[in-house]
VMD Tcl script that draws the C-alpha trace (Angstrom):
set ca {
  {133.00 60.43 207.90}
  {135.47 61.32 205.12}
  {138.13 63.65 204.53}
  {135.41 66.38 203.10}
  {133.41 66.28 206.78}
  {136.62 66.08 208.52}
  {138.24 69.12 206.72}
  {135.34 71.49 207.25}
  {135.62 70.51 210.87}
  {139.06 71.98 211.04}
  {137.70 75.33 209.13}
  {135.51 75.55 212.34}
  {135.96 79.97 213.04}
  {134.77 81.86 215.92}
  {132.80 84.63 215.17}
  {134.05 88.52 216.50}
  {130.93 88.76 218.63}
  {131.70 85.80 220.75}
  {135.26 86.45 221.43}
  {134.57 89.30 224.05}
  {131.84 87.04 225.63}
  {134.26 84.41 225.93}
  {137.32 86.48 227.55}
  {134.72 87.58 230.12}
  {134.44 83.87 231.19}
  {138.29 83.62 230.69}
  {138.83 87.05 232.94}
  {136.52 86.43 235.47}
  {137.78 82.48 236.06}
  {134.69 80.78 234.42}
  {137.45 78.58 232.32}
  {135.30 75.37 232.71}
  {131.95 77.18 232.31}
  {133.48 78.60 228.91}
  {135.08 75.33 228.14}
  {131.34 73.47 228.19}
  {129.93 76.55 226.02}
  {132.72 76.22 223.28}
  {131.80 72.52 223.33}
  {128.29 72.50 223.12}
  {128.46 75.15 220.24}
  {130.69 73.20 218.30}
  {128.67 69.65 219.20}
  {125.90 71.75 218.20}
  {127.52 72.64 214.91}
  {128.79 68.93 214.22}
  {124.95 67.68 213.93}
  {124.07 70.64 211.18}
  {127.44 69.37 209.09}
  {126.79 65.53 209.52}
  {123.01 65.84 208.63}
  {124.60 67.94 205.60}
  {126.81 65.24 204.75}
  {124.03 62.59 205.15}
  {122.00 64.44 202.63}
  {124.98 65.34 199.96}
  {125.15 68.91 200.27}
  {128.39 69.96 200.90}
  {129.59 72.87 203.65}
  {132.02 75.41 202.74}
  {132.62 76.87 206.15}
  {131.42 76.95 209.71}
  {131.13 79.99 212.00}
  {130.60 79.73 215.45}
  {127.96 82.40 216.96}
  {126.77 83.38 220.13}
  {123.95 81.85 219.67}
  {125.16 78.46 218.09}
  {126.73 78.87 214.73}
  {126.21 79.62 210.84}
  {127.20 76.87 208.40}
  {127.86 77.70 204.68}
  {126.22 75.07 202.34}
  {127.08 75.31 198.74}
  {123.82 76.21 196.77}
  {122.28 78.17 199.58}
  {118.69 78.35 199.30}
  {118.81 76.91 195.61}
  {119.31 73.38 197.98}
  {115.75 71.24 198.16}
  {113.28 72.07 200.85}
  {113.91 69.02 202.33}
  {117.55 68.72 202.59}
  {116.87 72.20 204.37}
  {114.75 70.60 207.26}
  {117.08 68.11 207.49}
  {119.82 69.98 207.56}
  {118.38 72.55 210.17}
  {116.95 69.85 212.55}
  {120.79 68.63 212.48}
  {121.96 70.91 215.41}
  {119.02 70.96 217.91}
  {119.02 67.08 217.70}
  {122.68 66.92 218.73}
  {121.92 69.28 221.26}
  {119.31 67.10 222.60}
  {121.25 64.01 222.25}
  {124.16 65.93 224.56}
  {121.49 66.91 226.79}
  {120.54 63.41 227.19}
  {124.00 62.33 228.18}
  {124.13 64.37 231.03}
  {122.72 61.55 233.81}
  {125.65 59.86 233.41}
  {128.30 62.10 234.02}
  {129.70 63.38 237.26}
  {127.06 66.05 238.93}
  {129.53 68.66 239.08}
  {129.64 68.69 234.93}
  {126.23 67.41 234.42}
  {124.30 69.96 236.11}
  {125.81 72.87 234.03}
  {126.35 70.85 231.00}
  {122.66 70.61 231.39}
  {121.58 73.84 232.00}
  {123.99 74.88 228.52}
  {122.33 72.69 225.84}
  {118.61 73.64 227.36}
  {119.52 77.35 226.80}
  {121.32 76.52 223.71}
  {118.57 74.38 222.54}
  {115.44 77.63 224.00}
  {117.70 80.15 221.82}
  {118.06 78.20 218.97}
  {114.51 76.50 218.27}
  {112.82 80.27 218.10}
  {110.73 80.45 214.89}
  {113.09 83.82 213.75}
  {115.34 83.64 210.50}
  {118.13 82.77 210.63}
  {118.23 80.59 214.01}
  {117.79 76.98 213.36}
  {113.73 77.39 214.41}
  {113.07 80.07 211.69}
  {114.88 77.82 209.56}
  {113.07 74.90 210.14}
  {109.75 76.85 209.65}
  {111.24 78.30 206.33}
  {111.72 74.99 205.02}
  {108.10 73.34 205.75}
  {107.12 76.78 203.81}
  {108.33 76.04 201.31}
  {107.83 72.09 201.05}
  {104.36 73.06 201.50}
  {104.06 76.36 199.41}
  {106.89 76.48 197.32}
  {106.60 80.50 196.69}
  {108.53 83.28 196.47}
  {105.88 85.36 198.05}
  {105.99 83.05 201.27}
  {109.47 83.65 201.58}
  {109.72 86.69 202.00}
  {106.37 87.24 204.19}
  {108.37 84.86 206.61}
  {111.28 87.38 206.13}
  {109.07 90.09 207.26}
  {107.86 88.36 210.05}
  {111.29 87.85 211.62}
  {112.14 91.29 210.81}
  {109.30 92.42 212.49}
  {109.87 90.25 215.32}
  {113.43 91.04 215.92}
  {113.15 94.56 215.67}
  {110.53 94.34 218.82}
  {112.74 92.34 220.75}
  {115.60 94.63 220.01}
  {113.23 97.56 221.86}
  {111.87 95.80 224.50}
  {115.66 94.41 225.24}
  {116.94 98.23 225.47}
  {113.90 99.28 227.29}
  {114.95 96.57 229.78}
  {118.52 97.57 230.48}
  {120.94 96.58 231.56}
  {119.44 93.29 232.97}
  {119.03 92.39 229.44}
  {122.56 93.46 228.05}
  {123.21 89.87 226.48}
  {119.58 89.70 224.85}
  {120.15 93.40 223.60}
  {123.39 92.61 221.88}
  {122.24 89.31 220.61}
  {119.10 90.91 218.63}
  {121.06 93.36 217.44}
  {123.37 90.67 215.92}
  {120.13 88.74 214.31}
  {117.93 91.86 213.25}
  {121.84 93.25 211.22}
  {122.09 89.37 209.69}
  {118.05 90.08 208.69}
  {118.46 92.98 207.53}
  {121.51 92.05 204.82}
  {118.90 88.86 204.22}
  {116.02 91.01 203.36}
  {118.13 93.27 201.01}
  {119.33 90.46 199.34}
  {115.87 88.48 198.66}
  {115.24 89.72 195.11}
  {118.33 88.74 193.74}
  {118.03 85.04 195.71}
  {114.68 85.04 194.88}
  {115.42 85.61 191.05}
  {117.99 82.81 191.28}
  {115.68 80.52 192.58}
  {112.92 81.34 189.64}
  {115.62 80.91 187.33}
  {117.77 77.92 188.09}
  {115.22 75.95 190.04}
  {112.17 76.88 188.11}
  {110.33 76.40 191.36}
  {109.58 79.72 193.02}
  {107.07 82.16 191.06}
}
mol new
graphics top color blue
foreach p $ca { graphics top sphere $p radius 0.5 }
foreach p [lrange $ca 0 end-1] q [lrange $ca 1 end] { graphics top cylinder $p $q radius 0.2 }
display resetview
């Protein structure tokens, strides 16, 4: 890996929204427990920036979330369909690949190491923009029906989708206080998406000539 990978690795940021989750862990004496999340997000992250670096697309930034992490990629959605699956299936696949580690380390680590990249890996592969599942569908969209209109029906559909799991999350209080908190983080990132799709959408129709 060269000096491009290796200095987006060290602009690696922790998102506001995780930092109370992870003095909880801190304050309560979870160290290790919070040690293995921080690792698995980051692991997590690593296999989004090296399948970005595999197919030439370079990363401006990384942001660790919650829920995994955001990576900035220079041309946004302007970058070919295919570079976007790619790019997407990056993170899950190191997840998996830590996952599969896991028999051969002491049971004391592997058991919860284990338990981490499943839930990591449940969150993440839900078909909802923008976790790496909703991604992943977005990008067989549009390799398959390179529209703008099928962009932002699959827009819809995670806003629609979101905004039910925010309710049923707050119905469910306050067993589901994580969930609840969580959506709300997703349906807000949506939200700024879906108010921003005409002007990406425009770009696209312009400078790629691909979406109509």
């Amino acid at each position: 890996m060269d000096e491009r990978a290796y200095a987006i690795m060290m602009r690696m940021t922790i998102h506001p929204l995780f930092l109370p989750i992870l003095f909880g862990m801190v304050l309560y004496g979870n160290v290790s427990y919070y040690a293995l999340i921080l690792s698995s997000l980051i692991i997590h992250e690593l296999g989004h920036i090296i399948a970005a670096y595999l197919c030439n697309v370079k990363v401006e930034r990384c942001v660790i979330m919650p829920y995994g992490g955001e990576i900035e990629l220079r041309g946004g959605m302007a970058i070919p369909p295919r570079k976007q699956l790619i790019i997407a299936l990056g993170g899950p696949i190191a997840t998996v690949c830590c996952a599969a580690v896991t028999p051969f380390l002491d049971p004391l680590v592997a058991d919860l190491l284990l338990k981490i990249q499943l839930v990591l890996l449940a969150v993440n592969i839900i078909p909802i923009w923008p976790l790496d599942g909703g991604r992943i569908i977005m990008a067989i969209i549009l390799i398959f029906c390179p529209r703008a209109r099928a962009y932002e029906i699959y827009l819809a559909f995670s806003l629609m989708l979101i905004t039910l799991t925010v309710i049923i999350t707050f119905i469910l209080l306050p067993k589901t206080l994580f969930l609840l908190v969580l959506s709300t983080f997703l349906l807000i990132k949506i939200i700024s998406e879906w108010r921003y799709r005409k002007y990406r959408l425009a770009f696209e129709k312009h400078v790629m000539n691909r979406l109509t």
